[in-house]
C-alpha positions as CSV (number, residue, x, y, z in Angstrom):
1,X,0.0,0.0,0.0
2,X,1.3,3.4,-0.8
3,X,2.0,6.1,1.1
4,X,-0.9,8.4,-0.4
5,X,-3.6,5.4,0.3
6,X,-2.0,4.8,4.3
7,X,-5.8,5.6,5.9
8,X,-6.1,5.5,9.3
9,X,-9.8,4.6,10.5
10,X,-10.4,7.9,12.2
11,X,-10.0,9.7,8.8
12,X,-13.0,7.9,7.1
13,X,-16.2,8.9,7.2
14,X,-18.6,7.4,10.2
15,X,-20.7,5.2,8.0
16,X,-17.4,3.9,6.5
17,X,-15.9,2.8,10.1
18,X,-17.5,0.0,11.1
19,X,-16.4,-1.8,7.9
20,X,-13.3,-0.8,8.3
21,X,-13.5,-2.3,11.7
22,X,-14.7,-5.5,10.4
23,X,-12.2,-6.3,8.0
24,X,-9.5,-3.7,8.8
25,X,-8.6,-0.2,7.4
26,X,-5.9,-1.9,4.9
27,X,-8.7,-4.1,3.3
28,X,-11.2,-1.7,3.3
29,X,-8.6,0.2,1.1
30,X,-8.2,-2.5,-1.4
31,X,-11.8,-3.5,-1.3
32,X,-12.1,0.7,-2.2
33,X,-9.5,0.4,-5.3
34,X,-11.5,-2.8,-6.7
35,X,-15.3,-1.5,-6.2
36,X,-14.8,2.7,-5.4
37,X,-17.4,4.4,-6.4
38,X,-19.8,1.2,-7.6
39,X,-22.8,-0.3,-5.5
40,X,-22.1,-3.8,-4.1
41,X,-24.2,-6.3,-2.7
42,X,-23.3,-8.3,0.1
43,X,-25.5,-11.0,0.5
44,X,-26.1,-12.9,3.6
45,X,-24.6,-16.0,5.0
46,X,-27.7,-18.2,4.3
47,X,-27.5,-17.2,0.9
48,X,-23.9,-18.0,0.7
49,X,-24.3,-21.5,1.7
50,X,-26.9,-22.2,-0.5
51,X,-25.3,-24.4,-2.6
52,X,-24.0,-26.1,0.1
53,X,-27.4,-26.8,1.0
54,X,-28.9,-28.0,-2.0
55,X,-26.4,-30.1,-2.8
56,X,-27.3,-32.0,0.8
57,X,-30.5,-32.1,-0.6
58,X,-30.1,-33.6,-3.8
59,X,-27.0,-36.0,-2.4
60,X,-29.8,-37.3,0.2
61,X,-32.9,-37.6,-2.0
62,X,-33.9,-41.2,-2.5
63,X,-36.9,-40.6,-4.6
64,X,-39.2,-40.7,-1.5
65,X,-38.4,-38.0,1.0
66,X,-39.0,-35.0,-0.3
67,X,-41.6,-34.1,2.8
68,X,-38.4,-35.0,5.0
69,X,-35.8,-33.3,3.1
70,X,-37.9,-30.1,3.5
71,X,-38.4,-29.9,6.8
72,X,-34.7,-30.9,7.5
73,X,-33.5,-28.0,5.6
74,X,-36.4,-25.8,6.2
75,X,-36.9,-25.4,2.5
76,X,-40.2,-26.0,0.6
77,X,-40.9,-28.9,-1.0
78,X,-41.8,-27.0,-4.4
79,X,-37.6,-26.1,-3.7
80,X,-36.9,-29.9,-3.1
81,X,-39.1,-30.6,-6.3
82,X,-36.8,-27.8,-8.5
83,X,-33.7,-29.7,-7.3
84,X,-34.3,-33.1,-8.1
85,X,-36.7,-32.6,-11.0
86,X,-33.8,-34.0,-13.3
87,X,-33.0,-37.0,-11.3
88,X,-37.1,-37.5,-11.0
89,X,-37.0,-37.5,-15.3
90,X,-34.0,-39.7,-15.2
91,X,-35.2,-42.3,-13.3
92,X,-38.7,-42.5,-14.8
93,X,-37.0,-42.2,-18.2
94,X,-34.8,-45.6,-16.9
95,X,-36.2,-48.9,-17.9
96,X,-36.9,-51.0,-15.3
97,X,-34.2,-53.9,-13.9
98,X,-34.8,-56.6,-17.1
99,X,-37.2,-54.8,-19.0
100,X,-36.6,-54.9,-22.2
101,X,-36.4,-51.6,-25.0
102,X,-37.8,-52.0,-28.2
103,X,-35.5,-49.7,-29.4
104,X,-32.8,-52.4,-27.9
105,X,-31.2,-53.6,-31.1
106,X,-29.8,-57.2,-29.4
107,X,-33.2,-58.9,-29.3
């Protein structure tokens, strides 16, 4: 950091401070030179482990607990059906163990 940019948190603004607390002044600096002057949005943590969550979800669903898997993650179930709708299709799409295809040229 140059000398020019060496901030110390009593010369920002009040509504600036308590960011620069969080992080520190020296981040809040290079946090300024990347986004100055832009709006940014800072979503929160839930959101931010969202895909953590969902792929739970979708690593647990067994094609039966969808009621379960909602109230375990406090999600809805339309949000457990818009997870899994693929593996739903692919499993109905699946023939079943020693059903044959028509399309299946070996008969």
């Amino acid at each position: 950091m140059g000398e020019e940019k060496e901030i110390r948190l009593d010369e920002l603004k009040e509504q600036h401070r308590e960011y620069a607390r969080l992080i520190g002044v020296e981040n809040f600096v290079h946090l300024s030179e990347a986004y100055g002057g832009t709006s940014i949005y800072i979503p929160k943590i839930d959101d931010l482990l969202k895909n953590r969550k969902y792929a739970a979800i979708m690593g647990e669903f067994n094609g039966g607990n969808i009621k379960y898997l909602a109230r375990k993650y406090n999600v809805s179930e339309r949000t457990i059906y818009r997870l899994v709708k693929g593996m739903i299709k692919s499993a109905k799409l699946k023939p079943l163990e020693g059903q044959v295809s028509l399309f299946d040229n070996e008969i």
